[in-house]
N, C-alpha and C positions, 0 to 999 in steps of 0.2 A: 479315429475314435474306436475304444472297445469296446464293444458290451458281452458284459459277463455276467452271469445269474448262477445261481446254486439251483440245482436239479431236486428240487426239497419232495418231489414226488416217489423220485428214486429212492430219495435217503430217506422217509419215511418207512418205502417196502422191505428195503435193505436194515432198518435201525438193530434187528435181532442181530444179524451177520455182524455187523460193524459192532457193536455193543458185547457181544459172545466171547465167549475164549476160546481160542484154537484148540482144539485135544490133540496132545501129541502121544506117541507111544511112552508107555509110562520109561523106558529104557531111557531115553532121550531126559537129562537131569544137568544143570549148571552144579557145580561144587565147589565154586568160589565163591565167596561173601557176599551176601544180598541182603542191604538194609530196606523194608518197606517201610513208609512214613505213612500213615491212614488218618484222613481227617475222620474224626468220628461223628458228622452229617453224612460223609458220603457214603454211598451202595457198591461204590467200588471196591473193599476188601473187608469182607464179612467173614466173620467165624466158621459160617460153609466154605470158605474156600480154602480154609489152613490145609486140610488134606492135601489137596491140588499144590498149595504150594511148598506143603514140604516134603510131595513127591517129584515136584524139577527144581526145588533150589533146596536143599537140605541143608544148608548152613545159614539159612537165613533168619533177619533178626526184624520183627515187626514193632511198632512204636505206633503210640495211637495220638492224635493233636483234638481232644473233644471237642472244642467247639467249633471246631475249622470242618469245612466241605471240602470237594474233589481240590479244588485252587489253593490249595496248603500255601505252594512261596505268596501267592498274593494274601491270602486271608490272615498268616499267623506267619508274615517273615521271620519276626525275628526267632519265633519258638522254631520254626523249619533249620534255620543257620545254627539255631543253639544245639539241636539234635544233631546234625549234619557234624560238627566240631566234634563233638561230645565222641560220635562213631568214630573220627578218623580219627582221631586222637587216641585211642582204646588202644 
Protein backbone atom coordinates (compact mmCIF):
# COMPACT_ATOMS: atom_id res chain seq x y z
CA UNK A 1 0.00 0.00 0.00
CA UNK A 2 0.69 3.87 -0.68
CA UNK A 3 0.04 6.56 1.11
CA UNK A 4 0.44 9.66 -0.42
CA UNK A 5 -0.82 13.22 0.90
CA UNK A 6 -0.26 16.87 -0.66
CA UNK A 7 2.11 18.81 1.56
CA UNK A 8 -0.76 21.64 1.73
CA UNK A 9 1.57 23.37 4.24
CA UNK A 10 4.22 23.91 1.80
CA UNK A 11 1.91 24.82 -1.03
CA UNK A 12 0.27 27.19 1.19
CA UNK A 13 3.95 29.20 1.85
CA UNK A 14 4.94 28.51 -1.49
CA UNK A 15 1.26 29.79 -3.14
CA UNK A 16 2.89 33.41 -4.29
CA UNK A 17 6.07 31.38 -6.00
CA UNK A 18 3.82 28.88 -7.65
CA UNK A 19 1.09 31.46 -8.59
CA UNK A 20 3.76 34.36 -9.90
CA UNK A 21 5.19 34.92 -13.16
CA UNK A 22 8.78 34.28 -13.80
CA UNK A 23 10.47 37.63 -14.96
CA UNK A 24 12.65 36.95 -17.79
CA UNK A 25 15.01 39.54 -19.39
CA UNK A 26 12.80 41.53 -21.53
CA UNK A 27 15.50 40.31 -24.65
CA UNK A 28 14.16 36.77 -24.26
CA UNK A 29 10.56 37.16 -26.67
CA UNK A 30 8.65 34.15 -28.64
CA UNK A 31 7.61 35.73 -32.26
CA UNK A 32 5.65 33.01 -33.44
CA UNK A 33 1.86 33.09 -33.02
CA UNK A 34 0.31 33.08 -29.67
CA UNK A 35 -3.49 32.76 -29.31
CA UNK A 36 -4.55 33.47 -25.32
CA UNK A 37 -8.12 32.38 -24.66
CA UNK A 38 -9.22 34.32 -21.02
CA UNK A 39 -12.13 33.21 -19.32
CA UNK A 40 -13.43 36.63 -18.12
CA UNK A 41 -14.11 35.22 -14.16
CA UNK A 42 -10.57 34.45 -14.04
CA UNK A 43 -7.49 36.53 -12.54
CA UNK A 44 -5.30 34.84 -14.79
CA UNK A 45 -5.05 37.32 -17.81
CA UNK A 46 -5.88 40.84 -16.81
CA UNK A 47 -5.31 44.06 -18.67
CA UNK A 48 -2.16 44.65 -16.24
CA UNK A 49 -0.63 41.98 -17.96
CA UNK A 50 -0.87 42.97 -21.84
CA UNK A 51 2.57 44.85 -21.31
CA UNK A 52 4.22 41.55 -20.05
CA UNK A 53 2.74 39.83 -22.69
CA UNK A 54 3.32 41.75 -25.62
CA UNK A 55 6.71 42.20 -24.46
CA UNK A 56 7.60 38.11 -24.88
CA UNK A 57 4.97 37.15 -27.38
CA UNK A 58 4.35 40.16 -29.79
CA UNK A 59 2.42 38.57 -32.28
CA UNK A 60 -0.07 37.42 -30.11
CA UNK A 61 -3.88 37.47 -30.28
CA UNK A 62 -6.05 37.53 -26.84
CA UNK A 63 -9.80 36.49 -27.00
CA UNK A 64 -11.86 36.78 -23.99
CA UNK A 65 -14.89 33.72 -23.02
CA UNK A 66 -17.02 36.15 -20.25
CA UNK A 67 -18.75 33.97 -18.58
CA UNK A 68 -16.22 31.14 -18.22
CA UNK A 69 -13.34 30.90 -15.31
CA UNK A 70 -9.69 29.59 -15.42
CA UNK A 71 -11.40 25.98 -16.84
CA UNK A 72 -12.39 27.44 -20.32
CA UNK A 73 -12.40 23.51 -22.14
CA UNK A 74 -14.54 22.45 -19.23
CA UNK A 75 -16.67 25.46 -18.58
CA UNK A 76 -17.53 26.81 -22.21
CA UNK A 77 -16.29 23.62 -24.54
CA UNK A 78 -17.93 24.29 -27.29
CA UNK A 79 -17.11 28.35 -27.33
CA UNK A 80 -13.25 27.20 -26.47
CA UNK A 81 -13.40 24.63 -30.06
CA UNK A 82 -15.29 27.40 -31.90
CA UNK A 83 -12.47 29.92 -31.16
CA UNK A 84 -9.70 27.41 -31.44
CA UNK A 85 -11.15 26.55 -35.38
CA UNK A 86 -12.02 30.03 -35.94
CA UNK A 87 -7.73 30.76 -35.10
CA UNK A 88 -6.38 27.90 -37.21
CA UNK A 89 -8.40 28.44 -39.82
CA UNK A 90 -7.24 32.31 -40.31
Amino acid sequence: SVDWSIPMSTLHHQLSTLAGFLELPEEVEYTGDVFFIAGGQSKFIRSTHLPEIQTYFPNHMITTIRGAGHWLHAEAPDDVLALLVKYLER
